[in-house]
C-alpha positions in Angstrom: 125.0 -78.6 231.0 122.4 -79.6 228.2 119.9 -78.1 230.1 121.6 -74.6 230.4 122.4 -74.6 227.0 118.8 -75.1 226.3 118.0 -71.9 228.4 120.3 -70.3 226.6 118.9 -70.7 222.9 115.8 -70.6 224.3 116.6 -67.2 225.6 118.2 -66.2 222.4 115.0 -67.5 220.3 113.0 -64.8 222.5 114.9 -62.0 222.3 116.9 -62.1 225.8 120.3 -62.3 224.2 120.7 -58.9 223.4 124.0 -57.7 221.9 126.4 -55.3 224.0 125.8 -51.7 224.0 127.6 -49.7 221.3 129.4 -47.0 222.8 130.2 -44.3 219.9 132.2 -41.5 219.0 131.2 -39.2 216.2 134.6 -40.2 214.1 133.7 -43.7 214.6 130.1 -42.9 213.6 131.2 -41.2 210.2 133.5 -44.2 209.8 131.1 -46.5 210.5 128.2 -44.7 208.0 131.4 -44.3 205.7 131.2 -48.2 205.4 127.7 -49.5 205.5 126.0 -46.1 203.8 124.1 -46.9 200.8 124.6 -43.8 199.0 128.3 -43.8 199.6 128.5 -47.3 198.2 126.5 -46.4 194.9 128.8 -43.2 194.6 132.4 -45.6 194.9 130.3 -48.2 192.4 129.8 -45.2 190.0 134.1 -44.6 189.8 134.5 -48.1 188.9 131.8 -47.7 186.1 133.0 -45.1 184.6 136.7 -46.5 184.8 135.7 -49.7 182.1 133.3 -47.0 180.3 137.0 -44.6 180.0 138.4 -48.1 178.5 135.4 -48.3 175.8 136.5 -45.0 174.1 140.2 -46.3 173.5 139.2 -45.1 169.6 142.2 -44.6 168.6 144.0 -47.9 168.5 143.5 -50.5 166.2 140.0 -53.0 165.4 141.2 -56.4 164.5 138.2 -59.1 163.6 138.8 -62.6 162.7 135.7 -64.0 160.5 135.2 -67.2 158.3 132.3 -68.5 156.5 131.2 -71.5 154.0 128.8 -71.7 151.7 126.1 -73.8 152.0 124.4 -73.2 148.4 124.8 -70.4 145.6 123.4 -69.9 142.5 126.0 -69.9 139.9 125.9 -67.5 136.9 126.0 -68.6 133.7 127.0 -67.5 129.8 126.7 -69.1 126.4 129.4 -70.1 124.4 128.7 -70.4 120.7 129.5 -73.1 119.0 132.6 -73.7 116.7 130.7 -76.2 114.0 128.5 -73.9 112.1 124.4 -74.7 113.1 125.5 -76.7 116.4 124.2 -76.1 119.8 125.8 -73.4 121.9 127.2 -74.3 125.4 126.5 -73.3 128.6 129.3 -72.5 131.6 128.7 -72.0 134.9 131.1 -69.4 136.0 132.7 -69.7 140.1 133.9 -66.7 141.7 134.0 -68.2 145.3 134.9 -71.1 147.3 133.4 -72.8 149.7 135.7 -72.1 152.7 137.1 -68.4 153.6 138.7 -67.1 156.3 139.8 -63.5 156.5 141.7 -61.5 159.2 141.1 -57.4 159.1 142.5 -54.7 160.9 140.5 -51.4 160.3 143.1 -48.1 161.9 141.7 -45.1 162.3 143.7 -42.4 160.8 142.0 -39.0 160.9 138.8 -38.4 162.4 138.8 -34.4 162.6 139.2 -35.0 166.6 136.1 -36.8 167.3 137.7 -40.0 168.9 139.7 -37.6 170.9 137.7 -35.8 172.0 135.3 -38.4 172.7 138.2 -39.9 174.8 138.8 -36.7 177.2 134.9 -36.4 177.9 135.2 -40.3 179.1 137.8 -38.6 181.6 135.8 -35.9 182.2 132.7 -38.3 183.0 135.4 -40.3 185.2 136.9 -37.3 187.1 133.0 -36.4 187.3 131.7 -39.7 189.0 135.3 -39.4 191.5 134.0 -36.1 192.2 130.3 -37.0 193.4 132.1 -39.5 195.1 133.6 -37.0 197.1 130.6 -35.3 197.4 128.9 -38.5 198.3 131.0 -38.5 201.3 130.7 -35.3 202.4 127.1 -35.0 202.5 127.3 -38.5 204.9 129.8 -36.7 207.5 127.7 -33.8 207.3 124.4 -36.2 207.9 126.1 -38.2 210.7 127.3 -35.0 212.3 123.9 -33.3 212.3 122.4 -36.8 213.5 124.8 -37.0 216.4 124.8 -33.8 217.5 120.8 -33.4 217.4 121.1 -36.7 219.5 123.9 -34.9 222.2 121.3 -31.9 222.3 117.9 -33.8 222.4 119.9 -35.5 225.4 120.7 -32.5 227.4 117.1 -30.9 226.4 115.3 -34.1 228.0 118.2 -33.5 231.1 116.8 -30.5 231.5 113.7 -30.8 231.2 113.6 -33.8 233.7 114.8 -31.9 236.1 112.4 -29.0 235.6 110.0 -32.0 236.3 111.9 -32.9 239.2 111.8 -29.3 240.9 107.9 -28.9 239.7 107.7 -32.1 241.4 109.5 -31.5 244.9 107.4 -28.1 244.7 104.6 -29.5 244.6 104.8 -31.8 247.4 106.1 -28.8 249.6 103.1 -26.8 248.6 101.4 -29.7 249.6 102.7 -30.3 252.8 102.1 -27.0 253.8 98.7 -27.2 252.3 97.8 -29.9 254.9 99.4 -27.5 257.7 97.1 -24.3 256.7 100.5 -23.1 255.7 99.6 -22.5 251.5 96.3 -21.4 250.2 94.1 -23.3 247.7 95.2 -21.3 244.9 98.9 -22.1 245.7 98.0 -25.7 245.9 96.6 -25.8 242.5 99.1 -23.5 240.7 101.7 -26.2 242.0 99.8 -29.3 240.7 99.2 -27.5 237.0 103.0 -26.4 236.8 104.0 -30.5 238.1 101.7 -32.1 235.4 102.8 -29.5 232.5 106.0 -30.1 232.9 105.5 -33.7 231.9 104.5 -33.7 228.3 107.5 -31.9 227.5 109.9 -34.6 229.4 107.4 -37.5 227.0 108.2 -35.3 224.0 111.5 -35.1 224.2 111.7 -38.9 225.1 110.1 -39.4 221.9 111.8 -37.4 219.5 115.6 -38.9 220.8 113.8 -42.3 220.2 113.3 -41.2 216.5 116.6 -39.8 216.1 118.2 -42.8 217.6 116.6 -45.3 215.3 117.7 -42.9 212.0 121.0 -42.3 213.4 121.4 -46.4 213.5 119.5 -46.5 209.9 122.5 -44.2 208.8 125.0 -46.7 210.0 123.8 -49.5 209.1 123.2 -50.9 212.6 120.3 -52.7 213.3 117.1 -51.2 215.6 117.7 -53.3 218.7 121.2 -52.5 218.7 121.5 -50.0 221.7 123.8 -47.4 221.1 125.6 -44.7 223.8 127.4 -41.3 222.5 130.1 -40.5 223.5 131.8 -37.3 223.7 130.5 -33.8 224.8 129.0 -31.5 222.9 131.3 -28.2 223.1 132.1 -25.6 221.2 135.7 -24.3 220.2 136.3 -20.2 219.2 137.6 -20.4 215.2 139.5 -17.7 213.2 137.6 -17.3 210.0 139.0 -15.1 207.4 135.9 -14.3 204.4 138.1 -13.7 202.1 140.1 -16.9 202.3 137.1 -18.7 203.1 135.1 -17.5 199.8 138.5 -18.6 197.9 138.9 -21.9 199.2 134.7 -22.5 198.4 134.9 -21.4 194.4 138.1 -23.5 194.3 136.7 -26.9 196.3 132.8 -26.4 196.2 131.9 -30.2 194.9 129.0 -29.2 193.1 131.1 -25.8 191.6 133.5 -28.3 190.5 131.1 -30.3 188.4 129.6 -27.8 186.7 132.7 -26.6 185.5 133.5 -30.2 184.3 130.4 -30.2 182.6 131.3 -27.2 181.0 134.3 -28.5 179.8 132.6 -31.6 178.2 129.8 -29.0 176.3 133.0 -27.9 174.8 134.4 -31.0 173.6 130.3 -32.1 172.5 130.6 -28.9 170.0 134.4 -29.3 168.9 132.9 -33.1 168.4 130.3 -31.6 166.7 132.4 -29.4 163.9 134.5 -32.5 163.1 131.3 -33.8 161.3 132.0 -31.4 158.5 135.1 -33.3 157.9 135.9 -36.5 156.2 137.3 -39.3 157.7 140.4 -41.5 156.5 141.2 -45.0 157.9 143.6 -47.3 157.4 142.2 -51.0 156.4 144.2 -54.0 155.9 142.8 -57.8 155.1 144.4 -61.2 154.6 142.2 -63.6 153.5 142.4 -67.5 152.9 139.4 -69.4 150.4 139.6 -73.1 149.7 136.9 -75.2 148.7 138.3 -78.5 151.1 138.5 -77.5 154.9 141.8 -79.4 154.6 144.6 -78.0 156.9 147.5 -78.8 154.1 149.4 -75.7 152.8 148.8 -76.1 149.3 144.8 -76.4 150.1 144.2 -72.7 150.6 144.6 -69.5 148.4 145.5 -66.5 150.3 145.7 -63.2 149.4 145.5 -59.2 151.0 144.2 -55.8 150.5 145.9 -52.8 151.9 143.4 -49.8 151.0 143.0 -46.4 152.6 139.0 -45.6 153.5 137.6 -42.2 153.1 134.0 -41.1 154.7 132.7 -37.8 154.0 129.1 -37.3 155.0 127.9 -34.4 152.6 124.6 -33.5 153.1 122.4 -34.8 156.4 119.4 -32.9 156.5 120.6 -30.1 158.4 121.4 -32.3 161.4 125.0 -30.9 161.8 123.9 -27.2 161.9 121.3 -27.9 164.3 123.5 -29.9 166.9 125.7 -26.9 166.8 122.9 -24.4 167.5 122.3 -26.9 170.2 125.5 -27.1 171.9 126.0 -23.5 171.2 122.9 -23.2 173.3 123.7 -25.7 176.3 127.3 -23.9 176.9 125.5 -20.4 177.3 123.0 -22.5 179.6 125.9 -24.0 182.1 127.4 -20.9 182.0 124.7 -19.0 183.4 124.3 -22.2 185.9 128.3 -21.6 187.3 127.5 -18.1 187.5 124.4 -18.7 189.4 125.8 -21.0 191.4 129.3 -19.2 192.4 126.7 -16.6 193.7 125.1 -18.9 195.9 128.3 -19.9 196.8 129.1 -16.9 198.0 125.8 -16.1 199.5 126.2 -19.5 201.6 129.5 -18.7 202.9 128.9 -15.6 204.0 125.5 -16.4 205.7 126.9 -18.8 207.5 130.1 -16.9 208.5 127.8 -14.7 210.6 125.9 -17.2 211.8 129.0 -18.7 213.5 130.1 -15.1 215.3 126.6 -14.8 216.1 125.9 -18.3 217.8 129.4 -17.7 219.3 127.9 -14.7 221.0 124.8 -16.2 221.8 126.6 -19.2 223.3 128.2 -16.5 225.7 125.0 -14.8 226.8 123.7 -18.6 227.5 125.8 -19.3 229.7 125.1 -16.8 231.9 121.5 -16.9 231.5 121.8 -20.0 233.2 124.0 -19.2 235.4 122.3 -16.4 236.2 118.2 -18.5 236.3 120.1 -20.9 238.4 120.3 -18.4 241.4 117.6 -16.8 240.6 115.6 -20.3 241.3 117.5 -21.0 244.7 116.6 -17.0 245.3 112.7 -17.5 244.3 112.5 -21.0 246.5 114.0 -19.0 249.5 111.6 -16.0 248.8 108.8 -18.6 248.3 109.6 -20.4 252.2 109.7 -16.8 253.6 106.2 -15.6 251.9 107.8 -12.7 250.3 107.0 -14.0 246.7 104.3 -16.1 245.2 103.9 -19.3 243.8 103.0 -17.9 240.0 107.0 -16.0 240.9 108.4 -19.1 241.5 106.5 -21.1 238.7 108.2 -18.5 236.9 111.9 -18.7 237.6 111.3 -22.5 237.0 110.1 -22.0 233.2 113.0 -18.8 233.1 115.7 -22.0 234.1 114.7 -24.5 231.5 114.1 -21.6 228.9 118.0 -20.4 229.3 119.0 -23.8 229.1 116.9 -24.8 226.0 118.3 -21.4 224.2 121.8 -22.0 225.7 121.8 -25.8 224.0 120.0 -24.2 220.9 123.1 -21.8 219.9 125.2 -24.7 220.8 124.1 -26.9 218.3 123.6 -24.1 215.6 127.2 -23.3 216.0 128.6 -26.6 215.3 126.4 -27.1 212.3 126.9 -23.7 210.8 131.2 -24.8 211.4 130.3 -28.3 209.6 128.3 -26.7 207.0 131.0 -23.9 206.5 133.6 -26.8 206.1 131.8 -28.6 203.4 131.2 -25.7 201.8 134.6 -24.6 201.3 136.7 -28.2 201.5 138.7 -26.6 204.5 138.9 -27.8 208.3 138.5 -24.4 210.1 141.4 -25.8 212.4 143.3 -25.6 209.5 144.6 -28.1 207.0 142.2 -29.3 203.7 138.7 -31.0 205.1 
């Protein structure tokens, strides 16, 4: 028993213990990117900044401070009193205005501001909304990226299907040519035309290898999973025919465009900065209240301590500041025509987007349709041409050929598959709205 067990970490310490396979769906991919992606983590970590930073511009309620102090040493001043015997000396007093010990509590309440702490308070919302907004956006863009990952995977694993088995038929037609080589049956020429076409097609099935190796390794970076961790997708790549209205789909993508959406917040919050920036012109009134206690024993007994309070009502009014104030409104004047020319710009891309890739969607759709029978149709034509080929009615460079026309309708036909799945995830970002209907 000891000794198994030693086989068994022994095993482990090399690298034989190898966890399970990892069989996926692309739901449980975005679910599982959803919980380990860094960027989606920063994004949710951002909400709950800007939560306590919505709590630090709570302006308008009331500062309270506690304070005490004692003095250490003082320098007293000091007055002549002249004497009451005519020709005496005069004497000198030391006059106390403080005690040693003071405590004071004050409460400081804001009373008019001219809208600055309000308005400083809505753009903490703003900035709030703003951060649950990239957020959103934040996770949209990392279904989008684990889509696009899975799907390239699905495609880069039906390419390297097909292209093994273009390998596979360059390889079976070689070694007929080559029988029939070594029975005077095939000429030289056919011979060698065979061999080329059986070693081309190999570089492309290495290729292929390779790039699903990459993709696999950044589709388990996305995740969170680590590089030895063997992974195995599930699901087909189809496609599914979608209604899609341009009108309602260019409505939906003004209304729920993320990045529309901030802009127009940060639109909002230009306006707020210059109504902010007017209130300078204004004084301020506050509200200030202090009850003090000064004895010169830090005795606890009642009659040790003299108290008293001030209620007094504070005015600021900031007259002149070097033109500062009638620059920041040229400023802000400034920055709102800037963002509005930036959500203009932007609805037009907008636009632009959706309706480039509305097209692209009923034109993959078609091209998806004309792949499938250009396979269909390269299929028979390669069990035609291998026929032809036995007979001696066609030559080898013919059936070389309707080997590369196979692999080529296949490669397009998976091509327009993959482009119309995209252009549907893309279109649904775009616009917030599952094309199956429903908000995305």
């Amino acid at each position: 028993m000891k000794k198994a067990l030693l086989v068994l970490l022994l095993m482990a310490s090399l690298g034989f213990a190898q966890e399970p396979p990892l069989d996926l769906t692309v739901d449980q991919a975005i679910q599982l990117a959803l919980s380990n992606n860094p960027a989606y983590k920063v994004s949710q970590q951002e909400v709950r900044q800007y939560r306590y930073r919505l709590l630090q511009n709570l302006g308008f309620l009331p500062e309270a401070t506690l304070s005490g102090s004692r003095i250490l040493d003082q320098k007293l001043m000091e007055i002549e009193i002249p004497s009451f015997v005519p020709g005496g000396e005069p004497t000198k007093a030391s006059l106390r205005f403080q005690l040693d010990y003071s405590f004071s509590f004050q409460v400081v309440q804001p009373v008019f501001t001219g809208g600055k702490i309000y308005f400083n308070f809505k753009n903490a919302e703003l900035d709030l909304r703003l951060a649950k907004e990239r957020e959103k956006n934040s996770r949209a863009d990392t279904i989008l990226g684990v889509r696009k990952a899975f799907y390239n995977i699905q495609i880069l694993q039906e390419l390297l299907k097909a292209h093994r088995e273009a390998y596979s038929l360059a390889e079976s037609n070689y070694n007929n040519v080559k029988n029939s080589f070594d029975l005077g049956m095939a000429s030289q020429y056919d011979l060698l035309r065979a061999e080329l076409a059986f070693r081309a097609a190999k570089p492309d099935v290495l290729r292929m290898e390779n790039l699903l190796e990459t993709s696999l390794y950044g589709l388990k970076l996305m995740l969170g999973l680590p590089k030895e961790q063997e992974v195995r997708l599930q699901g087909e790549l189809g496609y599914r025919p979608v209604q899609l209205e341009l009108a309602g789909l260019l409505q939906s993508s003004l209304q729920n465009r993320s990045e529309l959406r901030q802009l127009q917040m940060e639109q909002k919050k230009i306006d707020n900065l210059l109504k902010i920036t007017w209130a300078q012109y204004v004084p301020n009134f506050s509200l200030v209240a202090s009850y003090s206690y000064q004895s010169d024993y830090f005795k606890l007994r009642r009659n040790n301590w003299d108290d008293f309070f001030t209620i007094s009502l504070g005015v600021s009014w900031p007259i002149f500041t070097g033109l500062k104030r009638s620059a920041q409104v040229g400023e802000m004047n400034v920055l709102k025509k800037i963002m509005d020319l930036n959500v203009r710009q932007l609805g037009d891309a907008t636009r632009l987007e959706v309706e480039s890739q509305h097209r692209l969607i009923r034109q993959e759709y078609e091209n998806i349709q004309l792949g499938l029978k250009n396979v269909e149709s390269a299929t028979e034509g390669v069990r035609i041409a291998e026929l032809s080929y036995k007979e001696g009615m066609i030559t080898i460079l013919e059936l070389n050929s309707s080997y590369n026309e196979l692999t080529r309708a296949k490669v397009n036909y998976l091509q327009a598959l993959y482009n119309y799945n995209i252009a549907i995830a893309e279109l649904e970002k775009l616009t917030g709205v599952d094309l199956n209907g429903g908000v995305a």
